[in-house]
N, C-alpha and C positions, 0 to 999 in steps of 0.2 A: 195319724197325720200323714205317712206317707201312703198308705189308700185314697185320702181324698186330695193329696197332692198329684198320684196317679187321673183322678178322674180331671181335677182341674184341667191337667196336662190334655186329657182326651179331649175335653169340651174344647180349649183353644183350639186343638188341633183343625177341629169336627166343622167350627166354624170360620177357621182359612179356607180351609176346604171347599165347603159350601158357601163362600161368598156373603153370611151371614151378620148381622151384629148381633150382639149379647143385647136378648130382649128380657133374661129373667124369666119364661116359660117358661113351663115343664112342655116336653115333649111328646108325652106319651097318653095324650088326646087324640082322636082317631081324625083330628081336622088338622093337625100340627104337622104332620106328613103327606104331601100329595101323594096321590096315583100315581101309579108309574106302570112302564110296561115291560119294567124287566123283572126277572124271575126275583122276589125277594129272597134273603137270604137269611134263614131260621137257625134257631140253637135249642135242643130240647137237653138240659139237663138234668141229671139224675139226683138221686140222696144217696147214693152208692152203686155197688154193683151186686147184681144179683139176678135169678132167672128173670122175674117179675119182669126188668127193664129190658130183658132179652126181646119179653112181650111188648113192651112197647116203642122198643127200635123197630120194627116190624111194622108198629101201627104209622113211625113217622116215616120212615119210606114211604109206605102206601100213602102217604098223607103228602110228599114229596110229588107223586106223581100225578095225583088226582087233580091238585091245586098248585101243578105247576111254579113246585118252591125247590131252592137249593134248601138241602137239610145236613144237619150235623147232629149225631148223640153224643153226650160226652157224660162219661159215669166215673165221680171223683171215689179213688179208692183209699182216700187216705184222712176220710171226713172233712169238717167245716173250711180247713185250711184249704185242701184243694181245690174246694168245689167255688172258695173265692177266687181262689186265681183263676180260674176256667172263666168265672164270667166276667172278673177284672178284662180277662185276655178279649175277648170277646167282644167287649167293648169298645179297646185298643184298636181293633181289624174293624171296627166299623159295624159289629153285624146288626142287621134291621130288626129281629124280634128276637127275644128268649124266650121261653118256657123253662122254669126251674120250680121245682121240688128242694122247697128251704130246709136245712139240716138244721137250723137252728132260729125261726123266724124270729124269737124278741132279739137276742144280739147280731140277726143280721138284715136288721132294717133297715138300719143306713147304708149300707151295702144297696141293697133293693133298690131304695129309695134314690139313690145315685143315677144307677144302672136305668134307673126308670126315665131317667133326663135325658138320656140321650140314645133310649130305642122303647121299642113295643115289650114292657114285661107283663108275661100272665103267670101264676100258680100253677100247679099242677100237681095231685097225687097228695100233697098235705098245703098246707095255705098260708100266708103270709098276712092274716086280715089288716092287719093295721100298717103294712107298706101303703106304698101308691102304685101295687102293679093292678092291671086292668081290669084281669078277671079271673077265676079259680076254675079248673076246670078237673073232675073230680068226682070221689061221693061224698056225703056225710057219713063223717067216721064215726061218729057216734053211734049212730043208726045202724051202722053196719057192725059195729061192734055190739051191738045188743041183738041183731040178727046171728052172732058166732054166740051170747050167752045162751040165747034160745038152743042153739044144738046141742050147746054143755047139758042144761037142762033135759033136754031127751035121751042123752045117751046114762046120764047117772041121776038117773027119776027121784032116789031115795038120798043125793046129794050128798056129801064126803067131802073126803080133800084133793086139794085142787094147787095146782102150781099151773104160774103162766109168765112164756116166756117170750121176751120180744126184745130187737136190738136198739133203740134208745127210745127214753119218753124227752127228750129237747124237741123232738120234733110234733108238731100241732096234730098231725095223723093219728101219731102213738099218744099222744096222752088221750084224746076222746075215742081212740079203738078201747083200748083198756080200760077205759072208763065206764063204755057202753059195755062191755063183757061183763065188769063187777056188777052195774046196776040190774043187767038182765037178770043176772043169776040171783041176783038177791030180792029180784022184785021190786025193785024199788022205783018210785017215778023219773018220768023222764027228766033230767038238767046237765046238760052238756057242762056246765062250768061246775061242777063236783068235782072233788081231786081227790083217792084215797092215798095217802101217802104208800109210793110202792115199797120199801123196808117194814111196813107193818102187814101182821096177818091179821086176815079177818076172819071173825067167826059170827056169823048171824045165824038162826035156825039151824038148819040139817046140814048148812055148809061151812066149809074153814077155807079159806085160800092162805097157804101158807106166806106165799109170798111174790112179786115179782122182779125176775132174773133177766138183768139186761145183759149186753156181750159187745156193745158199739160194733154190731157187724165183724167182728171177729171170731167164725166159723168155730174153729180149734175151743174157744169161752165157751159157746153158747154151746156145743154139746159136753163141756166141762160143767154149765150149770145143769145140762138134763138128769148128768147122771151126778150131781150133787143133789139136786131134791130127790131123786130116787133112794140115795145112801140114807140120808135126814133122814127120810118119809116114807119105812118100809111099807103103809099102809098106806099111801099115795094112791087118790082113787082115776085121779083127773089130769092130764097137761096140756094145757091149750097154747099152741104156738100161733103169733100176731104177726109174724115176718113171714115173707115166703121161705127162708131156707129154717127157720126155725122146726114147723115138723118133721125136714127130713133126720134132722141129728136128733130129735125128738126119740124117731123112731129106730134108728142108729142104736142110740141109747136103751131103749128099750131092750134090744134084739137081743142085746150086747148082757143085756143083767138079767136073760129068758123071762121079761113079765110083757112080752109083744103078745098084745088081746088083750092080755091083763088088766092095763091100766087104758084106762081109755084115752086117744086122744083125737083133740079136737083143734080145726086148723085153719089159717088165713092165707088163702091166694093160693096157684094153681100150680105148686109143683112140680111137676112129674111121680115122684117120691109120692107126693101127697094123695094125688089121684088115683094113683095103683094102691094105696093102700087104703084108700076106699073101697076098690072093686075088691079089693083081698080080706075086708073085712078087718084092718087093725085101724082104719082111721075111719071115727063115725061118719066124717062131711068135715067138710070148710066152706066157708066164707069168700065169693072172688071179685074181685075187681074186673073191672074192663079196660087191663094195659095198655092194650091196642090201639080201641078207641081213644084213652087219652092222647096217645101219639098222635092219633090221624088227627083228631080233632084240635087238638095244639095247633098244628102247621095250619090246619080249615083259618083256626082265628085269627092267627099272626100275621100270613099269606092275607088275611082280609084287610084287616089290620095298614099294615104297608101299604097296599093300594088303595087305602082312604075310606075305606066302609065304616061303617060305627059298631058298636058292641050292639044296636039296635037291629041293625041289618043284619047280623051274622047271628042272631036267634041267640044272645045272651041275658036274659032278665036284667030287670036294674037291680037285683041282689047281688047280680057280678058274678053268678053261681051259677055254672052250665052242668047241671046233676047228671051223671052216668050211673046207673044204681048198679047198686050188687047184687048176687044172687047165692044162694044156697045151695051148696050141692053135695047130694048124700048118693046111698047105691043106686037109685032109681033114676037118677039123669043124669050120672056122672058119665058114661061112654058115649053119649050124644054129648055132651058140652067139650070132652077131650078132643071129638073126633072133629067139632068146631076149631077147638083152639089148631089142632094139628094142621086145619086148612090155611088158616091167617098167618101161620107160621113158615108157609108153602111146603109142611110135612108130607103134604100129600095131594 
């Protein structure tokens, strides 16, 4: 009650403001806000903090100046609770579009659904399908989770056991990453809406996955879970990390119990950790996103957005899904893709 007594309070305020009467719209139609000619003013929020987002503060700056937007990153480090108040607050100041990456899309749709009445809200990075934000901009996790089982698949041909570890499945990302991981490895056809419960092991054919080990982005956990399956699973053949700081403790862990090479593993998003230990031969390849581009491409919409363009004129399909695909990357174009990222980062 007092969240949407918060937002009431915004919308009267919004519409003294503005000179408006309560017409019962929602807002967040691309005709519902004129054009203007002043800089709009963006919110690109996170699911946490972590390099990944490093990557895509980077892309919303560049995305700030290309399209001529004020921009702000805000990364909640204390989960679902914070990341409401950031866009509660956000609200409050007026600001014209967000972009958020939902920590828990079914319990925070009415939150969304709010937030949507009284500015430009898009997805990004995991999805909120059933809010009323505009548009998701992103990959399919699924698919790209089944592009990380294919590299499981080639690094342990003759298949074994397997641990995989990723910081929550609440979020819409993590359940169809993980999900594409299992079905790839197992062969199995494609259906994003399969769910293997993560406390059970599976063992189909040549493979066991013991299990999977969340950490709610709590660093210290998640390399407490690496080197707990390793203790469990002296014969641990596999670990596939789905966060980006998961393979570095990964291989932490490893280092730490001398099975680094040993146990293979395999990994999602673009570390630094991750990528040296491709070219060093203890991480087979991972799976990466395009953080960047999410950013730049956030502010592209929102910026458009505000000045009255449609999701038609800013090249969004009517599926509301602006796909940014992933890629794979093993030894063979891992120092071309680093030496990319290090550009967009201004490393170099």
């Amino acid at each position: 009650m007092k969240s949407l007594f918060s937002f009431n309070l915004v919308a009267a305020l919004l519409l003294i403001v503005s000179g408006c009467s309560p017409s019962g719209e929602s807002s967040n139609t691309s005709n519902s806000t004129p054009a203007t000619s002043e800089k709009p003013k963006v919110a690109y929020v996170t699911n946490g903090v972590a390099s990944f987002w490093v990557i895509a503060e980077s892309g919303v700056k560049q995305g700030g100046s290309d399209f001529d937007a004020d921009t702000q990153v805000l990364m909640p480090a204390e989960g679902i609770s914070d990341q409401k108040r950031m866009i509660e607050d956000l609200i409050t100041k007026g600001i014209d579009g967000i972009a958020v990456s939902p920590i828990d899309p079914v319990n925070q749709t009415e939150l969304l659904n709010q937030a949507a009445k009284y500015t430009k809200l898009i997805t990004h990075d995991s999805d909120a399908p059933d809010s009323n934000r505009l548009c998701y901009i992103g990959m399919d996790n699924y698919l790209a989770g089944r592009m990380c089982g294919e590299l499981v698949k080639e690094s342990m041909p003759e298949g074994g056991k397997l641990a995989i570890f990723i910081g929550r499945l609440e979020q819409d990302n993590a359940k169809r990453r993980r999900q594409g991981v299992i079905d790839a490895i197992l062969g199995r056809s494609e259906d994003p809406s399969r769910f293997d419960p993560p406390d059970a092991e599976i063992k189909e054919g040549p493979w066991h996955i013991v299990g999977t080990y969340t950490d709610q982005f709590d660093r210290a956990q998640g390399k407490a879970n690496a080197e707990d399956a390793l203790s469990r699973h002296p014969d641990l053949g596999g670990m596939v990390g789905l966060f980006a700081y998961n393979p570095p403790l990964m291989l932490e862990a490893l280092k730490q119990a001398g099975k680094l090479g040993e146990v293979k593993v395999i990994a999602f998003d673009e570390a630094d950790e991750t990528l040296q230990g491709i070219i060093d031969g203890t991480v087979h390849g991972t799976v990466v996103q395009n953080p960047y581009e999410y950013g730049r491409q956030s502010v592209r919409v929102l910026a458009g957005l505000v000045r009255g363009e449609t999701l038609s004129d800013l090249g969004i399909p009517e599926s509301g899904f602006l796909n940014i695909e992933a890629s794979q990357i093993r030894s063979d174009n891992v120092e071309e893709f680093w030496a990319e990222l290090k550009k967009n980062l201004g490393e170099q």
